[in-house]
C-alpha positions as CSV (number, residue, x, y, z in Angstrom):
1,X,2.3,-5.6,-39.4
2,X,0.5,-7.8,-36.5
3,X,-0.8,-10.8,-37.1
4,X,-4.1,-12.3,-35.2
5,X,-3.6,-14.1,-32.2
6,X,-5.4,-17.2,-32.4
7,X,-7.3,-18.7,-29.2
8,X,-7.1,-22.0,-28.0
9,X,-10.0,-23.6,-26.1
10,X,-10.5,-26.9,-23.8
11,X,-12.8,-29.6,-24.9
12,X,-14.7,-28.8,-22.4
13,X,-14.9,-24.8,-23.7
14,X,-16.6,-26.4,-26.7
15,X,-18.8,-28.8,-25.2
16,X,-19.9,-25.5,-23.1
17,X,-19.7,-23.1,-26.4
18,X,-22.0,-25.7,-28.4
19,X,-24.9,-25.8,-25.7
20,X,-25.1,-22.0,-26.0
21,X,-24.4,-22.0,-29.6
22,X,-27.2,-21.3,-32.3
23,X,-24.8,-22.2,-34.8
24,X,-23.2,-25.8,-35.5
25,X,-20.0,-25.7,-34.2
26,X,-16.3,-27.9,-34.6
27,X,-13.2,-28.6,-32.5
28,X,-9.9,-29.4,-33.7
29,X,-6.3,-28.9,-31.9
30,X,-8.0,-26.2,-29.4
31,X,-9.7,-24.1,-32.2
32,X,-13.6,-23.9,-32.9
33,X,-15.2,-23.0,-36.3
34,X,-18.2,-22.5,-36.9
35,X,-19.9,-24.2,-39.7
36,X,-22.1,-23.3,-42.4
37,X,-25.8,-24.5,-42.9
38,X,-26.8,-26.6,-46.3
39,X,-29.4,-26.1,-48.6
40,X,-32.3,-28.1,-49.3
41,X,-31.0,-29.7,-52.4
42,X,-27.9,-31.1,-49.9
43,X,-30.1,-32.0,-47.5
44,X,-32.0,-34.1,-49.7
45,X,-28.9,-35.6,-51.3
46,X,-27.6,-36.9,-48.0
47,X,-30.6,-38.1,-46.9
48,X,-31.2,-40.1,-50.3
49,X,-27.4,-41.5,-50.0
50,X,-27.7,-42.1,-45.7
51,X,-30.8,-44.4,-46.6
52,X,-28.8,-46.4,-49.7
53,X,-25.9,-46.7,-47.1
54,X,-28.0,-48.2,-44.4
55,X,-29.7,-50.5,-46.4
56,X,-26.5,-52.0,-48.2
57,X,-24.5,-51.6,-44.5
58,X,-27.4,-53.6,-42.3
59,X,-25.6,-55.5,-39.2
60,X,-22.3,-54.7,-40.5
61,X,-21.5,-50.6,-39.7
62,X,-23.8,-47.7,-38.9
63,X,-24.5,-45.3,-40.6
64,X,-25.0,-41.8,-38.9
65,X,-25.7,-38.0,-40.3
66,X,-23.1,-35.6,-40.0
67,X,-24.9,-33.9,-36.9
68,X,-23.3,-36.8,-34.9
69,X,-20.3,-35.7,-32.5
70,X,-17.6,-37.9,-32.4
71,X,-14.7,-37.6,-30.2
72,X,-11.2,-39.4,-31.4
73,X,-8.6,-38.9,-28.5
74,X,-5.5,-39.1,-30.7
75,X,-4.5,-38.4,-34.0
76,X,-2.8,-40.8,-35.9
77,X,-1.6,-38.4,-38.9
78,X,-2.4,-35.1,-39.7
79,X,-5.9,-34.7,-41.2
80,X,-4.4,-33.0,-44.2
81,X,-1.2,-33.0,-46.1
82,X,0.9,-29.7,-46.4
């Protein structure tokens, strides 16, 4: 038995995948995955809780949707337990 050989791309290979990309795409430790679309119920729902956040979070933190990229250099622990 084989088992699939997994690609590893730059940050810069996704920054260049996601321009082309007509799906929304993620980055983590070289690999990309492409992420499902939400429904309209969702959509509503985080729009509803985005608005109660700002409001209760005014001049103290911001409050963005989850279309925002964010970049962390370095990892402090592992995103997950195994």
């Amino acid at each position: 038995m084989t088992s699939a050989r997994r690609l590893h791309y730059s940050y810069e290979d996704y920054l260049s995948a996601l321009e082309m990309s007509e799906v929304k795409l993620e980055y983590c430790d070289g690999e990309m995955y492409a992420m499902a679309g939400g429904t309209p119920a969702h959509a509503f729902l985080a729009a509803a809780a985005i608005a109660l956040l700002r409001n209760e979070l005014l001049g103290r933190c911001r409050v963005s949707t989850s279309d925002l990229k964010v970049h962390i250099e370095q990892r402090v622990s592992p995103p997950f337990q195994t």
